[in-house]
Each structure stands twice: as C-alpha cells, then as structure tokens.
C-alpha positions as CSV (number, residue, x, y, z in Angstrom):
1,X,99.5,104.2,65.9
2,X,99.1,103.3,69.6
3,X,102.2,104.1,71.7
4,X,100.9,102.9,74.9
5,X,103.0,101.1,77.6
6,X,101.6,99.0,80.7
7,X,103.7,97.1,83.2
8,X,103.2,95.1,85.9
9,X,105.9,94.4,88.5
10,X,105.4,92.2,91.8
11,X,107.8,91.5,94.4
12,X,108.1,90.8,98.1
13,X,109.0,94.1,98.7
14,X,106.2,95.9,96.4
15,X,103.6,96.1,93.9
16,X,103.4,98.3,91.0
17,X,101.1,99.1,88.2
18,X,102.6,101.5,85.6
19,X,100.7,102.1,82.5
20,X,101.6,105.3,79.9
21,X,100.5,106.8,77.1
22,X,103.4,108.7,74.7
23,X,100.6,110.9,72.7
24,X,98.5,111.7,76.0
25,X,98.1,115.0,77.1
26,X,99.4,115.2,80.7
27,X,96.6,113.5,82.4
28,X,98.3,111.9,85.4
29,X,96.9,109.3,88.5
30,X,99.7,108.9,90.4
31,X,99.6,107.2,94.0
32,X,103.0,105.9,95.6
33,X,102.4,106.4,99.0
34,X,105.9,108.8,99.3
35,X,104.7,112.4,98.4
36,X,107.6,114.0,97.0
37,X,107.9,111.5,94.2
38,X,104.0,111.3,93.2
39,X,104.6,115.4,92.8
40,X,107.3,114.3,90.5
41,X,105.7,111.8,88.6
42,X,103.4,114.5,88.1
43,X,105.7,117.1,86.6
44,X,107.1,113.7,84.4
45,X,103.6,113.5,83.1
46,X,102.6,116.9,82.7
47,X,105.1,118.3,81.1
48,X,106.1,115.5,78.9
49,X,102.2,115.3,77.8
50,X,102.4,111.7,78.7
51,X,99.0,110.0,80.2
52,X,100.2,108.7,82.8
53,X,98.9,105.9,85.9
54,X,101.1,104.8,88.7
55,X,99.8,103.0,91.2
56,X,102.3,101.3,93.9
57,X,102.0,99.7,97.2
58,X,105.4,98.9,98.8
59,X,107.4,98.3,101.8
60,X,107.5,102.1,103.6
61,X,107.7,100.7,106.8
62,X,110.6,100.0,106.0
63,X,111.6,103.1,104.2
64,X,110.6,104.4,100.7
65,X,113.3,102.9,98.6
66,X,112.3,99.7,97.5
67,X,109.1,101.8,96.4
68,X,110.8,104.6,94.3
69,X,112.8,102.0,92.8
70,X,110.6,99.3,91.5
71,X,108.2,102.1,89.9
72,X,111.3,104.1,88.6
73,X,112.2,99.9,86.7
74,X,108.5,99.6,85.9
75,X,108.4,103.3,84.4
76,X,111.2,102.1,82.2
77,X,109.9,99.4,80.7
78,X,106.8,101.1,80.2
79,X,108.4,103.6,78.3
80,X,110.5,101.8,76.5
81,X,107.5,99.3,75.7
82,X,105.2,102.6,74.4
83,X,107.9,103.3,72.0
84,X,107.8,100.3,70.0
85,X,110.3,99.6,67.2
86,X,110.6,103.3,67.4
87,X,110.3,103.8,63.6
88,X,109.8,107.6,62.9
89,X,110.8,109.0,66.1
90,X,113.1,112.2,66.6
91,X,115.3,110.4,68.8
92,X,117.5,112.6,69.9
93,X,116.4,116.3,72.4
94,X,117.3,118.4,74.7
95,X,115.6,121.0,77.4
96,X,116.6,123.0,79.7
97,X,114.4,124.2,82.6
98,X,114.7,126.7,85.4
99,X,113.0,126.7,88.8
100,X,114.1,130.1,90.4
101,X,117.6,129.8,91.3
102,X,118.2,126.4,89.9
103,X,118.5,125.1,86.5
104,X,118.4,121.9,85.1
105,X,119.7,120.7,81.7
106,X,118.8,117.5,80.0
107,X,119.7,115.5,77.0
108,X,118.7,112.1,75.9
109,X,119.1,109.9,73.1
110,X,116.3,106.9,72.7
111,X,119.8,104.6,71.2
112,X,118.5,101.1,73.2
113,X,122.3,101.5,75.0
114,X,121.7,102.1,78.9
115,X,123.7,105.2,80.1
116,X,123.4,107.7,82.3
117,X,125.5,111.1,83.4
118,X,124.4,112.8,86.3
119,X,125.5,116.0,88.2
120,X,124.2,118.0,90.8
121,X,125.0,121.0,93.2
122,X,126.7,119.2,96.4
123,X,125.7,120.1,99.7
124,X,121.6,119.7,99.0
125,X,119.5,119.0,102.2
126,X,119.2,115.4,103.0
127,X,115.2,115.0,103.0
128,X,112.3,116.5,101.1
129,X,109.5,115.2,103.1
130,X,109.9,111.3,103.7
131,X,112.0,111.9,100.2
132,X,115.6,111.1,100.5
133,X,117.4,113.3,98.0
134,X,120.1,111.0,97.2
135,X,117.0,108.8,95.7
136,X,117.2,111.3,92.7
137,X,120.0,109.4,90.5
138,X,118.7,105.9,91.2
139,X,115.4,106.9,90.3
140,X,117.4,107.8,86.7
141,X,119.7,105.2,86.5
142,X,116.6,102.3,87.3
143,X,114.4,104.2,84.5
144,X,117.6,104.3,81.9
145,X,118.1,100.7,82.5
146,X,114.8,99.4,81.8
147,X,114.4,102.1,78.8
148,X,117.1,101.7,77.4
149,X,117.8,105.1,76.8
150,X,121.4,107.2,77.2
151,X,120.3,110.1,79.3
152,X,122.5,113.2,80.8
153,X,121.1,115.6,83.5
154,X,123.4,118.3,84.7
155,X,122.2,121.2,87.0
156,X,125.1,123.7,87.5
157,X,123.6,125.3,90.1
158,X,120.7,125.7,92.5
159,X,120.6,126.0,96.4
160,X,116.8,124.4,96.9
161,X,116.9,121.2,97.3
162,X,112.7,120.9,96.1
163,X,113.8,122.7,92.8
164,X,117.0,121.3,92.3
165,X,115.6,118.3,92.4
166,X,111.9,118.9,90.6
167,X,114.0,120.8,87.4
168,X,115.1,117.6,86.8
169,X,112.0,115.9,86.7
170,X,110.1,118.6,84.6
171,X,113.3,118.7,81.5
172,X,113.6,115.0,81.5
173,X,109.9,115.3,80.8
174,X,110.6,117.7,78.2
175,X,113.6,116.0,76.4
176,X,111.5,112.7,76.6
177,X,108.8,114.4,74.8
178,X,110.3,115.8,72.0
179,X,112.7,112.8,71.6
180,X,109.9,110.5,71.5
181,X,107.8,112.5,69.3
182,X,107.1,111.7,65.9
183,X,109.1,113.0,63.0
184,X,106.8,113.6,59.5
185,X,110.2,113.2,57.8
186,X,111.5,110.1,59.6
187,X,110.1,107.2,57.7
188,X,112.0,104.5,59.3
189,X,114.0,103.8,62.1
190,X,116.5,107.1,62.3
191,X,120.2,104.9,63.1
192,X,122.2,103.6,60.5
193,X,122.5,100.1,62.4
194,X,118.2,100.2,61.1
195,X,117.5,99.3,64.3
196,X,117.1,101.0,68.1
C-alpha cells in the first residue's frame, strides 16, 4: 500500500507544490522562501518520518502570510489525501515534546471532523526572523481544515519564542505519526460510523 499525497495549489497570491509520503523516512526538500517555517517543515518531516517536498513561490513582498498559508491548506490536503480511506490506521496519539524550558503537548484524532484547540504561553516575542509568531495557529487551523483532522496543542509553558514555537511542530509530527501509522490488528476502518 502506497500512502502518498501530492497537491497542487495556484493562486494570484502563490504557488505551491506539496507532495508527502506517510511511510517515508524523514527525507525532507523544503523551500518557502520564509526561513523559520522551512526549519519547521523540517522538524514536521523529520520527526513524523514523513518524505516530505514543499516547494512555494508566493507573494513576500508583500509579507509571508499568504505563503505560510496556502502551503499550511496544501499540506492538508496532502495529508489527508496520503491517508486514503484510512482502513487500518491507529487513529488516535499523542506526544509530548520538550525543547529546554518549553513543552509542548499534542493530541490528534484522524475523525474527518475539522477542529482545533490551541494554547500557548502569552507574551512570546512578535518575530522569529521574517516569521510572525502569531502565524503559528493559522498555520494549524489551515492544515486541520484541509485534513480533516481534530487536533489539540497546549504548551503550558516556555519563555522562547523559537522553542515554544518549534515543540509544536516536532509533537504534531509525532502524534501525526503514530496516529497515521498502521495498526496489524486494525482490519478495517477503526469508527463505528465504518467510515472516517
């Protein structure tokens, strides 16, 4: 079985190329122009074992928004593509993952119901590079709503905004992982409803 997603997403404002692999093993070619984000891509991939190719060319003279949100849609649907009819997966995982002082706790559930809860220490440093930090839960809530996925990152504390911020990144990457791996006692589709 193949669990491979590709998406391509053009607009006026950008154009992105995201293509992923669920049973890679962390090979990542990521290039968005905004720095911050490709390192977190990066993490996404790594530590989720995901293959993993973004490739986007958008509107930063503008600013970097419309470009960390039309990958974060595209990444998505790509993910939500790889899965399939997601017959045999765990479904449901959680990680938690420190970075010095801050920690980051993650739980998703791959229902096919949009929803995200998001918390973070107040107060974090506006910018990390050209990233602007508030970019963080958009970037979440654009990837639930094209995976369709019910997603809750808390970090209860941390004073650095660079790990507040890439703890996220590396337990999503975990939680994805083990939620979208492959259960050898799951033969079919694990809801009652039969269907995800």
């Amino acid at each position: 079985m193949t669990r491979v997603g590709r998406v391509e997403r053009t607009t006026k404002e950008t154009s992105v190329l995201v293509e992923i692999n669920l049973d890679g093993t962390g090979r990542v070619d990521v290039s968005t122009g905004v720095g911050f984000f490709d390192h977190m891509l990066d993490q996404l991939g790594r530590h989720g074992l995901f293959d993993l190719t973004v490739k986007t060319d958008g509107d930063l003279h503008i600013d970097t928004h419309h470009t960390i949100e039309d990958t974060s849609l595209a990444l998505g649907a790509a993910f939500r593509q790889a899965l399939g009819d997601k017959r045999g997966i765990v479904r449901f995982a959680n990680a938690s993952v420190p970075l010095d002082e801050s920690l980051a706790q993650v739980t998703v559930d791959l229902s096919g119901r949009p929803y995200l809860v998001h918390t973070e220490p107040e107060g974090m440093a506006p910018m990390i590079g050209t990233y602007d930090t508030t970019m963080t839960r958009h970037i979440l809530e654009s990837f639930v709503a094209q995976a369709q996925i019910a997603l809750h990152v808390h970090v209860p504390y941390g004073r650095n905004a660079h790990h507040i911020v890439e703890c996220q990144f590396k337990a999503l990457a975990r939680a994805l992982r083990y939620a979208a791996e492959i259960d050898p006692r799951q033969t079919g589709i694990p809801s009652t409803k039969g269907a995800l």
